[in-house]
N, CA and C atoms as a LAMMPS dump frame, in Angstrom:
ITEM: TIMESTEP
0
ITEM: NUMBER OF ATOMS
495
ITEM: BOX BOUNDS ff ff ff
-5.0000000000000000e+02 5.0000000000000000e+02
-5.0000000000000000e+02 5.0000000000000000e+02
-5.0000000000000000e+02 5.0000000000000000e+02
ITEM: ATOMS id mol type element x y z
1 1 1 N -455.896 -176.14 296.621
2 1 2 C -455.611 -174.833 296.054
3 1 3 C -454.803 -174.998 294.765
4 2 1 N -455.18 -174.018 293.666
5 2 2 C -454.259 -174.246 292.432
6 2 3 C -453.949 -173.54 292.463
7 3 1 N -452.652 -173.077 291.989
8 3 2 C -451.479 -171.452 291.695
9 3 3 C -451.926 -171.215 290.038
10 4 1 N -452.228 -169.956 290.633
11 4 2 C -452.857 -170.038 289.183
12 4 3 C -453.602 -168.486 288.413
13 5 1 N -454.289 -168.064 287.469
14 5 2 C -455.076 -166.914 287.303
15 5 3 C -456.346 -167.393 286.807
16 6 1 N -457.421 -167.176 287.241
17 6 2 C -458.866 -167.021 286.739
18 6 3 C -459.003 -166.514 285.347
19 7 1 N -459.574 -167.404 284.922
20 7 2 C -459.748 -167.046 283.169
21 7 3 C -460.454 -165.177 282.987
22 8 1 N -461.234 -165.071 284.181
23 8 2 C -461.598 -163.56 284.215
24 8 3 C -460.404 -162.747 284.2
25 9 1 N -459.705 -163.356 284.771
26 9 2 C -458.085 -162.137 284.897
27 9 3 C -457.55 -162.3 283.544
28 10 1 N -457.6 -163.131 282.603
29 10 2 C -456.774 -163.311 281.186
30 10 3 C -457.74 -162.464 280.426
31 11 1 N -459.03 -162.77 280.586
32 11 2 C -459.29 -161.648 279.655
33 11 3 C -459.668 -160.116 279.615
34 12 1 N -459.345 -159.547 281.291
35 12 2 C -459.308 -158.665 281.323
36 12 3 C -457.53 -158.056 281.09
37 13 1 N -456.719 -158.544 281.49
38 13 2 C -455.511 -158.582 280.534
39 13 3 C -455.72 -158.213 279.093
40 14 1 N -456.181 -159.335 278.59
41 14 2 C -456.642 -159.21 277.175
42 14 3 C -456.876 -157.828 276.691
43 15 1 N -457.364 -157.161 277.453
44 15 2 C -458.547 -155.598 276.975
45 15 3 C -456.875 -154.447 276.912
46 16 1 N -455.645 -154.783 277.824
47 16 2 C -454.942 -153.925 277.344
48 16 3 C -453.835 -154.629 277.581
49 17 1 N -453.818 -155.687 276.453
50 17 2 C -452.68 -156.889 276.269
51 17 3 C -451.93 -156.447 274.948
52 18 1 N -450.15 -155.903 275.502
53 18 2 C -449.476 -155.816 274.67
54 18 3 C -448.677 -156.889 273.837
55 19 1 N -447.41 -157.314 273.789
56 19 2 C -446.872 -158.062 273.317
57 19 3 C -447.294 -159.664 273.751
58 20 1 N -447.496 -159.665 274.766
59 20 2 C -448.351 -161.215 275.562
60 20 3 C -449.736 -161.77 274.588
61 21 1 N -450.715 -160.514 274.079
62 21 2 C -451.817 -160.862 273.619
63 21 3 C -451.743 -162.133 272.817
64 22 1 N -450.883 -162.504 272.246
65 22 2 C -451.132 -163.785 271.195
66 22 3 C -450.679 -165.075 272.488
67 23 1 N -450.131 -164.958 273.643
68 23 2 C -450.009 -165.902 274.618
69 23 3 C -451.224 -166.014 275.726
70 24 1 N -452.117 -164.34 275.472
71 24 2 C -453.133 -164.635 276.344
72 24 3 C -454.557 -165.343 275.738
73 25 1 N -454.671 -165.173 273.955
74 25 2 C -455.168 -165.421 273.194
75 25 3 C -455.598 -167.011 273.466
76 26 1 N -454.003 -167.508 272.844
77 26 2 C -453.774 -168.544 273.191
78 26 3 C -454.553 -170.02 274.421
79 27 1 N -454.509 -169.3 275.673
80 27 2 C -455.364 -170.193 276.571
81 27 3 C -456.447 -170.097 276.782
82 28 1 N -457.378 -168.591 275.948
83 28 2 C -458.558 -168.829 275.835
84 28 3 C -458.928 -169.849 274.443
85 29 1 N -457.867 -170.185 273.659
86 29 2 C -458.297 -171.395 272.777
87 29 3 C -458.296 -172.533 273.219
88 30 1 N -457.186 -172.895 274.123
89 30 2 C -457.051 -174.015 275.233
90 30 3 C -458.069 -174.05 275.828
91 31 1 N -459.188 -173.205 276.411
92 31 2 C -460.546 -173.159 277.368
93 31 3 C -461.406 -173.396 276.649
94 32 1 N -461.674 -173.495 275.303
95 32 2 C -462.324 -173.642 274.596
96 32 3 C -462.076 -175.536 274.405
97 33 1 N -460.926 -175.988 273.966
98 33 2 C -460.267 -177.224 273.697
99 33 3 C -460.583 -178.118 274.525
100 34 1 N -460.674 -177.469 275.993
101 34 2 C -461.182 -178.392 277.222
102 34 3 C -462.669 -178.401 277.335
103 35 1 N -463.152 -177.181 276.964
104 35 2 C -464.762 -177.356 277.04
105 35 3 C -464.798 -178.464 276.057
106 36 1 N -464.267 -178.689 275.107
107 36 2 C -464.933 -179.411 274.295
108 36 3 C -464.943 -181.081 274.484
109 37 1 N -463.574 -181.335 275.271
110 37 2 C -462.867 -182.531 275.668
111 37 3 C -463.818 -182.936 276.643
112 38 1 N -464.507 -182.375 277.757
113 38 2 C -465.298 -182.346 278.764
114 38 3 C -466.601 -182.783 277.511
115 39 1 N -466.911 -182.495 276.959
116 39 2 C -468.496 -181.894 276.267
117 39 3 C -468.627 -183.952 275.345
118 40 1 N -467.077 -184.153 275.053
119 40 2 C -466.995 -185.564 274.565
120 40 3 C -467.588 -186.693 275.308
121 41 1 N -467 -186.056 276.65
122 41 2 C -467.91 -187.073 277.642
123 41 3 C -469.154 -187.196 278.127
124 42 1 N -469.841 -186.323 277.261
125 42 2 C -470.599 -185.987 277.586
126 42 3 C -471.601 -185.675 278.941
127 43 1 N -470.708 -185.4 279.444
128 43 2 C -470.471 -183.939 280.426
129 43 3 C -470.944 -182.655 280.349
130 44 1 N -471.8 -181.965 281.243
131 44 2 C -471.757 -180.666 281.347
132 44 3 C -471.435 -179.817 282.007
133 45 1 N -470.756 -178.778 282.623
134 45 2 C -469.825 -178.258 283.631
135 45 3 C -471.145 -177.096 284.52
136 46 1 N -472.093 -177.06 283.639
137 46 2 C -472.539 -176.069 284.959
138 46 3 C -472.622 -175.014 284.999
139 47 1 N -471.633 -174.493 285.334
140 47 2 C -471.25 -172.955 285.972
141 47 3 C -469.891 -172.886 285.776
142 48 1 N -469.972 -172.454 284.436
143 48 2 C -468.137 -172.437 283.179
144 48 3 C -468.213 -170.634 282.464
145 49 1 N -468.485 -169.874 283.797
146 49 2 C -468.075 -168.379 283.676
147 49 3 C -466.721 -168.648 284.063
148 50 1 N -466.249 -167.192 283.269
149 50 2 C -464.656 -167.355 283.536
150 50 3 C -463.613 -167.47 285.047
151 51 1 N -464.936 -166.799 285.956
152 51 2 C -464.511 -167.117 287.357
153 51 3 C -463.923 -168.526 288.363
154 52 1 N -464.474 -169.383 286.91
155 52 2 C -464.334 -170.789 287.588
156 52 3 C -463.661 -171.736 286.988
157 53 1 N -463.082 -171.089 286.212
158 53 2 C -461.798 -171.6 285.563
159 53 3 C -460.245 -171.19 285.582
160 54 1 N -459.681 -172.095 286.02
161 54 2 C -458.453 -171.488 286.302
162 54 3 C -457.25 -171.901 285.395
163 55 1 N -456.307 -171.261 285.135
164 55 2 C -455.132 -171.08 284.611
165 55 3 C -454.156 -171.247 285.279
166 56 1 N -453.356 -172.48 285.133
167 56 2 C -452.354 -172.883 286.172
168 56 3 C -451.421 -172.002 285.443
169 57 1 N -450.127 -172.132 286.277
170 57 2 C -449.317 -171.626 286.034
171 57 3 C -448.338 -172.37 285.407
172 58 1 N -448.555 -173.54 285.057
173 58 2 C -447.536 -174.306 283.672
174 58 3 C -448.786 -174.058 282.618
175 59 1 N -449.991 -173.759 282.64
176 59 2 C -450.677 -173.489 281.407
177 59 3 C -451.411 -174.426 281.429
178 60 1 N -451.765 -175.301 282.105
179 60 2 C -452.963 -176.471 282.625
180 60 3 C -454.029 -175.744 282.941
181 61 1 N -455.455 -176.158 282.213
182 61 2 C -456.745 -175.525 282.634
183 61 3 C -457.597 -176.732 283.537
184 62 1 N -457.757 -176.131 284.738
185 62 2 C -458.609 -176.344 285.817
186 62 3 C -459.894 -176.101 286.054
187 63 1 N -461.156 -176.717 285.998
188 63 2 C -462.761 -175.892 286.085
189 63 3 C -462.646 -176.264 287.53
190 64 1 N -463.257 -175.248 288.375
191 64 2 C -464.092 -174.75 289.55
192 64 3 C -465.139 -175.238 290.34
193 65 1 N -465.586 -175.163 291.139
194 65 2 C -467.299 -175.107 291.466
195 65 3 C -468.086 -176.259 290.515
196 66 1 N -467.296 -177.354 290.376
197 66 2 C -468.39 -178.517 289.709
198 66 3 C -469.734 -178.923 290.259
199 67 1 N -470.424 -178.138 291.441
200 67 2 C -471.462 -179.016 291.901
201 67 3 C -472.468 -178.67 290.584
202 68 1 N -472.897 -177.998 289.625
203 68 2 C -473.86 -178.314 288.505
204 68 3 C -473.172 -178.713 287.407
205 69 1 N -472.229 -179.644 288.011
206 69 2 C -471.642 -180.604 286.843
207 69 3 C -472.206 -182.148 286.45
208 70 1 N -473.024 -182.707 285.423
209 70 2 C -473.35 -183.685 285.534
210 70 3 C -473.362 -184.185 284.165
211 71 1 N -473.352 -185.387 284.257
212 71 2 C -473.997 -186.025 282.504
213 71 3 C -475.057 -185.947 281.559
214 72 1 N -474.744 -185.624 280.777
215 72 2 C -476.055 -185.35 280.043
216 72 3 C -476.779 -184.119 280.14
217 73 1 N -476.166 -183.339 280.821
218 73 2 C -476.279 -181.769 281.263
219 73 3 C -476.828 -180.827 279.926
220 74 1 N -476.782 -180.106 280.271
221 74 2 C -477.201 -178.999 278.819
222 74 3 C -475.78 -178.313 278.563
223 75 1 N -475.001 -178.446 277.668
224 75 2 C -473.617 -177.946 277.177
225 75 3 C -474.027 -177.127 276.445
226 76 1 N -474.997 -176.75 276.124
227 76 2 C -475.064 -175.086 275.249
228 76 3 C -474.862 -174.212 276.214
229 77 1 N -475.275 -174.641 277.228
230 77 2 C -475.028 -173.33 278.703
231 77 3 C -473.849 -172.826 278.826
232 78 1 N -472.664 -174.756 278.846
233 78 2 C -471.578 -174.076 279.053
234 78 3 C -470.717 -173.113 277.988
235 79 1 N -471.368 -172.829 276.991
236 79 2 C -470.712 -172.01 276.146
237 79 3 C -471.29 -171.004 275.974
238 80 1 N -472.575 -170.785 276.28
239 80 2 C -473.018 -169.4 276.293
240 80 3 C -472.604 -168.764 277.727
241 81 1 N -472.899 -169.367 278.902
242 81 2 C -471.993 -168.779 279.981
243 81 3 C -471.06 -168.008 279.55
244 82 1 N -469.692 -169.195 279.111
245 82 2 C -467.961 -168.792 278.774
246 82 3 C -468.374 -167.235 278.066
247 83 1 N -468.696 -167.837 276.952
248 83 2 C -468.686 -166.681 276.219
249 83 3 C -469.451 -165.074 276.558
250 84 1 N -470.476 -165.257 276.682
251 84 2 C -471.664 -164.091 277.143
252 84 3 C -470.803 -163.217 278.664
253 85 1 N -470.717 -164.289 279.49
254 85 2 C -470.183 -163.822 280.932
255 85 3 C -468.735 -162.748 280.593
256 86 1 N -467.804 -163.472 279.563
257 86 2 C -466.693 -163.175 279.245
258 86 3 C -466.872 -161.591 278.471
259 87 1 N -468.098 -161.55 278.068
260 87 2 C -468.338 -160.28 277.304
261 87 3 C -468.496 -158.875 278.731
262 88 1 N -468.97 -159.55 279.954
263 88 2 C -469.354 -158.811 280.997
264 88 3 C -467.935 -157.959 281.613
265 89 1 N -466.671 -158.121 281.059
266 89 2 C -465.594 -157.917 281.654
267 89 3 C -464.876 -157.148 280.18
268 90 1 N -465.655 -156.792 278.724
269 90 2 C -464.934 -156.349 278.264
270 90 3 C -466.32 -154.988 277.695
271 91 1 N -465.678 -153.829 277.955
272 91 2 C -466.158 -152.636 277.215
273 91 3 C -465.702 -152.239 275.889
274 92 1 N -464.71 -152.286 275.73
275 92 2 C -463.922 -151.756 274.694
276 92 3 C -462.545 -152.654 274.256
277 93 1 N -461.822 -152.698 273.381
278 93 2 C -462.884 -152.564 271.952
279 93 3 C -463.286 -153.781 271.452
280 94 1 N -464.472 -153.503 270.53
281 94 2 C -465.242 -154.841 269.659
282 94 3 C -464.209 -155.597 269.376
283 95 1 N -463.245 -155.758 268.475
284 95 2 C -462.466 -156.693 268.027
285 95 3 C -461.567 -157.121 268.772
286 96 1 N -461.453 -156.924 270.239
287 96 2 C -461.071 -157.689 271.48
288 96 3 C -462.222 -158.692 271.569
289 97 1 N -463.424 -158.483 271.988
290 97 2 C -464.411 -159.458 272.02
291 97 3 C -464.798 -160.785 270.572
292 98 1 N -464.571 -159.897 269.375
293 98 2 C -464.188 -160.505 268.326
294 98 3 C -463.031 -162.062 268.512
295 99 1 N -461.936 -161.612 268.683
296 99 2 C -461.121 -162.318 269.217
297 99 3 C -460.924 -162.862 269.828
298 100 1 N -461.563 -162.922 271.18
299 100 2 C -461.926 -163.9 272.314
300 100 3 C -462.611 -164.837 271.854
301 101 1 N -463.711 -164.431 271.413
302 101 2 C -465.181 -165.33 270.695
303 101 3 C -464.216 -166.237 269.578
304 102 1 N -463.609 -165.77 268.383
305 102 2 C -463.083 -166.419 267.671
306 102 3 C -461.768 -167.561 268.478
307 103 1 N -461.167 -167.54 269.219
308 103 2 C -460.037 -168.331 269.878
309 103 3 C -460.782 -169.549 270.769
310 104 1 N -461.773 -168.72 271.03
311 104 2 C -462.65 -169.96 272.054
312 104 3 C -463.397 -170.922 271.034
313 105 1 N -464.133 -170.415 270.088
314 105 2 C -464.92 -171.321 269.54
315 105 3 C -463.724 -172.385 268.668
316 106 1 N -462.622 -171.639 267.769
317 106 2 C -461.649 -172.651 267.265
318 106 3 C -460.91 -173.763 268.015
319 107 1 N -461.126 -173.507 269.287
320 107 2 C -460.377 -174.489 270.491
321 107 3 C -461.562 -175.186 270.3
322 108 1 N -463.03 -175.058 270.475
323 108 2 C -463.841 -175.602 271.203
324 108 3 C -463.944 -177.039 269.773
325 109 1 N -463.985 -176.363 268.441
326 109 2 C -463.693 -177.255 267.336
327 109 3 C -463.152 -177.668 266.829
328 110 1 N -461.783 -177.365 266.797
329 110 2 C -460.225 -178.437 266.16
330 110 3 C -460.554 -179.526 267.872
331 111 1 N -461.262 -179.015 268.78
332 111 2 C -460.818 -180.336 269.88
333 111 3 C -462.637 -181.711 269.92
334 112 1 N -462.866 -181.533 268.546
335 112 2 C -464.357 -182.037 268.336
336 112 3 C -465.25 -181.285 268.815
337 113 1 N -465.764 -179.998 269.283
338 113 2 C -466.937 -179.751 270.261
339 113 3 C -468.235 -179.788 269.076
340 114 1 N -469.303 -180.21 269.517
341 114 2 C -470.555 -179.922 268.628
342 114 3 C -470.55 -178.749 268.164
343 115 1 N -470.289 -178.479 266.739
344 115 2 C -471.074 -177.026 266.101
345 115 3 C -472.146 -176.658 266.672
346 116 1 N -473.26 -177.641 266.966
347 116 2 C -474.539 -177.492 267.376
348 116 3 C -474.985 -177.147 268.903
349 117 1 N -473.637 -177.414 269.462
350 117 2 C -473.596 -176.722 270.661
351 117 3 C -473.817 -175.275 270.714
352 118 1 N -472.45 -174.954 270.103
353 118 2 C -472.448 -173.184 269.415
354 118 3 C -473.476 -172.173 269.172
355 119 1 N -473.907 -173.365 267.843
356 119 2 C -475.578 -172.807 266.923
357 119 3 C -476.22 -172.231 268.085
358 120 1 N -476.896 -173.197 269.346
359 120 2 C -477.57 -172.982 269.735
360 120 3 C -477.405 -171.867 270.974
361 121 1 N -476.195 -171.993 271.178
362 121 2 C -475.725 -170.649 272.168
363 121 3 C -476.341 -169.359 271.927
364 122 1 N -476.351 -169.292 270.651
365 122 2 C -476.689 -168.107 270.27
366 122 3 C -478.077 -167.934 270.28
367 123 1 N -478.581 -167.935 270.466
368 123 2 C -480.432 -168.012 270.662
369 123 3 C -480.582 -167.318 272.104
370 124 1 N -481.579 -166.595 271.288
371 124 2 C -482.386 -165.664 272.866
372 124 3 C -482.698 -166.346 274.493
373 125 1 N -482.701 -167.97 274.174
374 125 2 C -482.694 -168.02 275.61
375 125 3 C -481.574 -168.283 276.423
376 126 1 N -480.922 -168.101 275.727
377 126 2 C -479.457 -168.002 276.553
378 126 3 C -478.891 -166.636 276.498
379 127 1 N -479.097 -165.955 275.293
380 127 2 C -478.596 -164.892 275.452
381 127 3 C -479.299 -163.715 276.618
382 128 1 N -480.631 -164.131 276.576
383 128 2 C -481.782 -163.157 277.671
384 128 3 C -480.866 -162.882 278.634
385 129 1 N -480.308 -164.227 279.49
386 129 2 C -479.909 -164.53 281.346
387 129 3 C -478.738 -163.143 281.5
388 130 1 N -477.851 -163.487 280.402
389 130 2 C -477.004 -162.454 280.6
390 130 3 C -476.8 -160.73 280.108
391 131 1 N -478.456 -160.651 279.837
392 131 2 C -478.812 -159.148 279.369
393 131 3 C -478.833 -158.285 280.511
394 132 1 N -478.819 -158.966 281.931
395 132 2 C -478.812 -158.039 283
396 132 3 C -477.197 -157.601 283.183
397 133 1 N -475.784 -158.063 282.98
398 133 2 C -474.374 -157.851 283.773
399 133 3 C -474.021 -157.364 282.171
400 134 1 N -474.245 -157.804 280.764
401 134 2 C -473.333 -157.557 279.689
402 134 3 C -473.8 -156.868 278.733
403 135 1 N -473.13 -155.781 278.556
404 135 2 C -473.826 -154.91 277.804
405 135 3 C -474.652 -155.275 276.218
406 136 1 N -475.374 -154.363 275.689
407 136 2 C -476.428 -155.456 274.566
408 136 3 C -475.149 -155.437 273.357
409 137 1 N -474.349 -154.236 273.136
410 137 2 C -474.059 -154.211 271.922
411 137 3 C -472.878 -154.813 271.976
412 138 1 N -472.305 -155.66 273.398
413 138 2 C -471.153 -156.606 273.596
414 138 3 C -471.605 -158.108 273.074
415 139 1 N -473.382 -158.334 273.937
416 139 2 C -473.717 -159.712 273.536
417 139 3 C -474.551 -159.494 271.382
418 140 1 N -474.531 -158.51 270.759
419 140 2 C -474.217 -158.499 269.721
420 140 3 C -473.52 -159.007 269.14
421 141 1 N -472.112 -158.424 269.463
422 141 2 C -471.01 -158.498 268.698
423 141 3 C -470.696 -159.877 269.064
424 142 1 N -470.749 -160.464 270.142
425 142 2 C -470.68 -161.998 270.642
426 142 3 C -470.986 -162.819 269.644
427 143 1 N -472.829 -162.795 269.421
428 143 2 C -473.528 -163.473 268.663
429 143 3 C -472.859 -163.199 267.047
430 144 1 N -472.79 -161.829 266.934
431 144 2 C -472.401 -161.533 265.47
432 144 3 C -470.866 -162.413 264.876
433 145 1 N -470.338 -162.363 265.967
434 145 2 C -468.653 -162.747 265.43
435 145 3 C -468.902 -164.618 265.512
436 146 1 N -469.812 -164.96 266.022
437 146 2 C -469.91 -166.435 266.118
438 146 3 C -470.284 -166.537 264.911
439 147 1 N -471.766 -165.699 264.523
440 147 2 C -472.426 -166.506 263.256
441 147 3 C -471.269 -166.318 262.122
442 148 1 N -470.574 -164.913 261.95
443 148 2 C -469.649 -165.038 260.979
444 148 3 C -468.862 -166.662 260.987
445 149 1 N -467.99 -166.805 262.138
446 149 2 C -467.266 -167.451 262
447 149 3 C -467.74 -169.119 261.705
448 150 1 N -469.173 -169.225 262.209
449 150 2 C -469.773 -170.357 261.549
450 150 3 C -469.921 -170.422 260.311
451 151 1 N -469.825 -169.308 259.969
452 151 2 C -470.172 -169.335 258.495
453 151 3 C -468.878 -169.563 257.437
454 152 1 N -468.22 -169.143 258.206
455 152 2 C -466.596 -169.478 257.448
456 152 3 C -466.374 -170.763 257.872
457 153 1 N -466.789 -171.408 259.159
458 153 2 C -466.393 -173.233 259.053
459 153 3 C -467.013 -173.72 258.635
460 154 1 N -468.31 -173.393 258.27
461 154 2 C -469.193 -174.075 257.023
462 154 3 C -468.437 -174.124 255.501
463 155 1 N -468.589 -173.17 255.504
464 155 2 C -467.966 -172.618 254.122
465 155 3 C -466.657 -173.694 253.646
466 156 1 N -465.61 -173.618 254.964
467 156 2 C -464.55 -174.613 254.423
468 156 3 C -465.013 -176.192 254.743
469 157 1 N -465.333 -176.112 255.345
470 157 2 C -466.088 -177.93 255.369
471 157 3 C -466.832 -178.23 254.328
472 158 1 N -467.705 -177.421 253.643
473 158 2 C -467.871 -177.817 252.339
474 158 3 C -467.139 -177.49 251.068
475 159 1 N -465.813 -177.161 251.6
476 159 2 C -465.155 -177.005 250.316
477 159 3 C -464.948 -175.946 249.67
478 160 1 N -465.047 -175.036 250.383
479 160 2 C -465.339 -173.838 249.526
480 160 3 C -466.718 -173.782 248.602
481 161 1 N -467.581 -174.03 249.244
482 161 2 C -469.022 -173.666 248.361
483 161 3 C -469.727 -173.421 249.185
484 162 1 N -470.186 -172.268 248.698
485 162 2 C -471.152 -171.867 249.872
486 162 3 C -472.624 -172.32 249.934
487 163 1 N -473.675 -172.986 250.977
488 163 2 C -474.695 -173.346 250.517
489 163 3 C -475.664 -172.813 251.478
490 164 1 N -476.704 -172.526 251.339
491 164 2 C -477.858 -172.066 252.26
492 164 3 C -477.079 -170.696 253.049
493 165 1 N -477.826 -170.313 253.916
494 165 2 C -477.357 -169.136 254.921
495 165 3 C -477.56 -168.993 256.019
């Protein structure tokens, strides 16, 4: 047993997070940092909805339910899961989901994760699975706030020049 909160409970916090929000922010960048640390080993976790991740209570992140955990796995899953599933727990407002999406993916890349992991998250066949629990104009704004923000780590990785689109 871990003492602890389910990453589902932080970000439903999140949705009416006062002064805490930049501490609840915070360990969804850490969940991101570990997906990515995991993703080095190339590792895939499976089943990395927020239900199965836990939040210790010194701030140590714990994953869940590893039995579709294996090597060489498909790791675009585990980030379209995180993310998409994570959209299933927020209605209101967009720039809460904005913000989630942005904290997770910057964890997932200051800690090495493949860009190309990301890229591909976003594509209809991942996005389809979770068109039944998350609303469309949540997994929108999902997809939308990623491509922005790819587009701004492009942007500074090349220096400030912008190339292609």
């Amino acid at each position: 047993h871990i003492e602890g909160a389910a990453a589902s409970k932080v970000i439903k916090q999140l949705c009416r997070a006062g002064e805490e929000k930049r501490n609840l922010l915070e360990v969804i960048r850490k969940i991101g940092c570990e997906i990515a640390k995991i993703h080095m080993l190339g590792v895939s976790i499976g089943d990395c909805k927020p239900e199965n991740i836990i939040v210790a209570d010194d701030g140590r992140i714990f994953f869940v339910d590893l039995e579709q955990a294996e090597r060489g796995g498909d790791q675009v899953w585990d980030i379209a899961e995180f993310l998409y599933y994570s959209g299933h727990y927020i209605l209101l407002p967009a720039n809460m989901v904005e913000e989630i999406v942005r904290e997770f993916i910057n964890g997932y890349i200051i800690s090495n994760g493949n860009l190309e992991n990301v890229k591909r998250a976003l594509s209809l066949k991942y996005m389809r699975v979770f068109s039944f629990f998350t609303p469309p104009h949540i997994l929108l704004t999902i997809v939308n706030s990623c491509k922005n923000l790819l587009k701004t780590l492009n942007y500074k990785r090349l220096g400030g020049v912008q190339v292609g689109g």
